[in-house]
N, C-alpha and C positions, 0 to 999 in steps of 0.2 A: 504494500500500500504506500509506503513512503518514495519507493520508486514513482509509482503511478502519479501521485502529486507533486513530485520533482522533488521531493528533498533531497533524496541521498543519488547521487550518481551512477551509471550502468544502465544496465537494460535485463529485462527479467530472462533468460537463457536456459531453458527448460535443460538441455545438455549440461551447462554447468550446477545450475539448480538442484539436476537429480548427482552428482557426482557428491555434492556435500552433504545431501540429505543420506547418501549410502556411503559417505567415506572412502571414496577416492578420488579427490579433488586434489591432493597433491599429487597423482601421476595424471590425470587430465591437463592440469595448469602446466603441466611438461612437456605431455606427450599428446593431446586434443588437441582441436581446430583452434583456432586464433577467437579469442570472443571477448567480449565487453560483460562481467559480470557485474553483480550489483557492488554497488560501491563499499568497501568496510567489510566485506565479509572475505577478503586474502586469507586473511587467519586462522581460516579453518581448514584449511593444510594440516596444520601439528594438529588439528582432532585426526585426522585420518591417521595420523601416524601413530598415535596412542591408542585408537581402534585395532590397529592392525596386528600390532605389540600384543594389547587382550586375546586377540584370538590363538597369540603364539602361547602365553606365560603360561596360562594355566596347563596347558600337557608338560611343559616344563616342570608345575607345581605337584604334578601326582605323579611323574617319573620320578623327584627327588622326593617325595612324603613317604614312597613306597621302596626308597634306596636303591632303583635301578642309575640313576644318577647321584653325583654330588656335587658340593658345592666349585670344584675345581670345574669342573665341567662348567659352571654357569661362566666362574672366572675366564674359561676357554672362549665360550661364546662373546665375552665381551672384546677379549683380545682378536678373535676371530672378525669380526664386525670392522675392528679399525685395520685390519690388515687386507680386507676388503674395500673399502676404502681409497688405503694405498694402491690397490691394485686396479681397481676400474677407474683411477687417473694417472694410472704411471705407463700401465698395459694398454687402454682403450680408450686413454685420452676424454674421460668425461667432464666436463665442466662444472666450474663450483658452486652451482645454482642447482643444479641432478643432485650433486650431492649433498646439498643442502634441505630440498626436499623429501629426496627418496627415503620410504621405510626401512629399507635394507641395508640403508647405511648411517641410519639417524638411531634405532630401537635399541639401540647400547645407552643411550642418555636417560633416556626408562631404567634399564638393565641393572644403572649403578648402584640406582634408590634399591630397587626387589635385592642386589645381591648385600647391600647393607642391612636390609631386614631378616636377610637369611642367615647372615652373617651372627648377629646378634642372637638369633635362634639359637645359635650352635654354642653360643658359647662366648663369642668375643667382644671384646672391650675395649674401648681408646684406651690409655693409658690416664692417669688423674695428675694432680697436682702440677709440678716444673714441666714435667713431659707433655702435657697437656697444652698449654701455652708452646713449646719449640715446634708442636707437630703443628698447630695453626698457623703460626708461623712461615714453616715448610710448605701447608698447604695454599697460605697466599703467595707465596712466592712461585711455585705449579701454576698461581689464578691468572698470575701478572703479565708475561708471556702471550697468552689465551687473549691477552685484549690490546697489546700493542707490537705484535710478529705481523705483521704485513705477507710476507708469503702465501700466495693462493695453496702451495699445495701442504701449506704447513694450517693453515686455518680451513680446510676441508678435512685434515685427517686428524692428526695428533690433538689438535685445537677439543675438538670436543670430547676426545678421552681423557684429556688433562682436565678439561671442566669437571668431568663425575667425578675424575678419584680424588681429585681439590677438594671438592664439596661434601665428599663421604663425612670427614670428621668433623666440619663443621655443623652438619645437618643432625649430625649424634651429639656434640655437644648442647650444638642449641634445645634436642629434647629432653636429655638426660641432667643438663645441669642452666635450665634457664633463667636464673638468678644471678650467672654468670656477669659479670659485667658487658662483656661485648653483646649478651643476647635478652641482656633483659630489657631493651627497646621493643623486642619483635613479642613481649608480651603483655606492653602495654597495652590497656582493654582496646584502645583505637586498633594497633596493629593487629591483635586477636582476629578485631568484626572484620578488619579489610583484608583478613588471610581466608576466610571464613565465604567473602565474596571475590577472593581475587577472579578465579578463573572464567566465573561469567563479565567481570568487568573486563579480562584481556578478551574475551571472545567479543564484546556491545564493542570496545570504545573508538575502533576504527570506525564505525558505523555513525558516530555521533561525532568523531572526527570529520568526516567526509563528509556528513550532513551542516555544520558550521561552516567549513571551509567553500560551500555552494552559496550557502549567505555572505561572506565576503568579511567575514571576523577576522579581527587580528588573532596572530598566534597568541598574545595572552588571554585573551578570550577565549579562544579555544580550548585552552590548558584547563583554564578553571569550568568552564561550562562541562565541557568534554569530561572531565574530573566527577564534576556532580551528577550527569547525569547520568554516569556507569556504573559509579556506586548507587543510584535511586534505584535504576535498574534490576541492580545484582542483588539488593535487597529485599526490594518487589517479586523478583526470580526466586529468591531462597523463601518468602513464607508461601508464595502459592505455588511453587512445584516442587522445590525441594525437598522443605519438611514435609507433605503428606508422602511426598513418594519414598523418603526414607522410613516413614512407619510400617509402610506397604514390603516395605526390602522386609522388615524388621518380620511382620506378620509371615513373609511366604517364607525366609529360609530358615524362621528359626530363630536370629541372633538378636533378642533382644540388646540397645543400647546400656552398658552398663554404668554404674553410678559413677566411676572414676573418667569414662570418657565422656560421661556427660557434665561432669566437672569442669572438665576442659584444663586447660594450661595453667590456669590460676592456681590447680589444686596440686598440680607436680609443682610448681614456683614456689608452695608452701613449705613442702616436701623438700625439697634441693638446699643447699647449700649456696654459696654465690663466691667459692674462690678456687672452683674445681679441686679441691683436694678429696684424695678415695673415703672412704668408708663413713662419710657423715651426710647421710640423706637415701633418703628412700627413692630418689632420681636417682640412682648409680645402679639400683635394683633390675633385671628384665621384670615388664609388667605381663610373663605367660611365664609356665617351665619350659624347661631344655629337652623333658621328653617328651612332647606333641607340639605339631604345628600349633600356631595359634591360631 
């Protein structure tokens, strides 16, 4: 509708239309006819590639639950993925836009988070206290590279494997001890609600970009309109489809929501400590055991 009254830019393309609606809109936007899609919806590219990822994980998850595989094997597949990579640009000359889109050589960015959950399954731990601090360290310094190495074929390949394994320990710290100083920002209640709406607000706010940018706003207008209306959005998004449809998950498989994730981040921030040191807080705990999946 907001195409039809000229808000937002494109044209309604029933070919591109049905590719986002079924999740392959990033190999159409590669490999399809040339077309004019609606304006602000680019972005739904990475949903295809996270779709495509779901359809792989879970055989992954019950070959490993049932110990036909292990966790080296996942480790394999990640290293596998960027040696792939290197190879459909060293061997077959593909361009850094292929490989920026394609699922086959992006689904290791998924991969890092699942093997850091599987990881912790088993048994393993950052390290705490002094160690804790040089490993962040090490891991920004992995980060740093990643965002100013210029090289097409070094920011196609290594660039986003060095993101996951950068980001493992900080993404375990920030759950396990977020009282932390560097991470108790991402738990103040604003950062909570906007983590809580992010992913609908990056899926709206090209769309509300694109549609400002037709009215002929300035870019600071932009930023703050653009701002507001993706959060109204993603909020609006979360009480009428969200929650009912997580009660509905909750109802068909079984898993009722329980009181500590319904707590939320506040209730571990109570719980933790805030100078990473071992054995003082119940953040340092796994919140399943070591002998079943969670």
């Amino acid at each position: 509708m907001a195409c039809w009254f000229g808000l937002i830019s494109g044209e309604i393309d029933a070919r591109s239309l049905a590719s986002q609606i079924f999740f392959f809109s990033n190999y159409y936007n590669l490999y399809g006819p040339a077309h004019q899609g609606l304006g602000g919806t680019g972005v739904l590219w990475s949903l295809a590639v996270e779709e495509h990822f779901y359809l792989l994980f879970p055989l992954l998850f019950i070959l490993l639950f049932r110990g036909a595989i292990g966790i080296r094997h996942i480790v394999a597949l990640v290293v596998l993925v960027l040696a792939w990579r290197c190879a459909r640009i060293a061997l077959w000359g593909t361009d850094e836009w292929t490989i920026y889109f394609s699922s086959d050589t992006r689904i290791d960015s998924i991969l890092f988070g699942c093997l850091l959950a599987l990881l912790e399954w088993r048994g393993f731990r950052f390290p705490e206290g002094r160690a804790a601090w040089l490993i962040l360290a090490v891991a920004a310094c992995l980060l740093l590279p990643t965002f100013i190495v210029s090289s097409d074929f070094f920011r196609s390949t290594f660039r986003y494997s060095l993101q996951g394994l950068a980001l493992m320990p900080f993404f375990f710290y920030a759950v396990h001890k977020p009282s932390a100083l560097p991470f108790r920002p991402l738990n103040w209640p604003l950062a909570r609600r906007i983590g809580v709406y992010s992913y609908s607000i990056y899926l709206s706010h090209d769309v509300f970009i694109d549609a400002l940018g037709r009215q002929g706003a300035s870019t600071v207008s932009v930023l703050i309109v653009a701002g507001a209306l993706s959060v109204g959005y993603a909020a609006l998004l979360h009480e009428l489809v969200e929650k009912p449809f997580r009660g509905m998950r909750s109802r068909t498989v079984g898993h009722p929501v329980q009181a500590g994730a319904a707590a939320g981040p506040a209730a571990v921030e109570r719980a933790s400590d805030d100078t990473l040191q071992p054995g003082r807080g119940a953040g340092t705990q796994p919140a399943f055991g070591r002998g079943r999946m969670p």
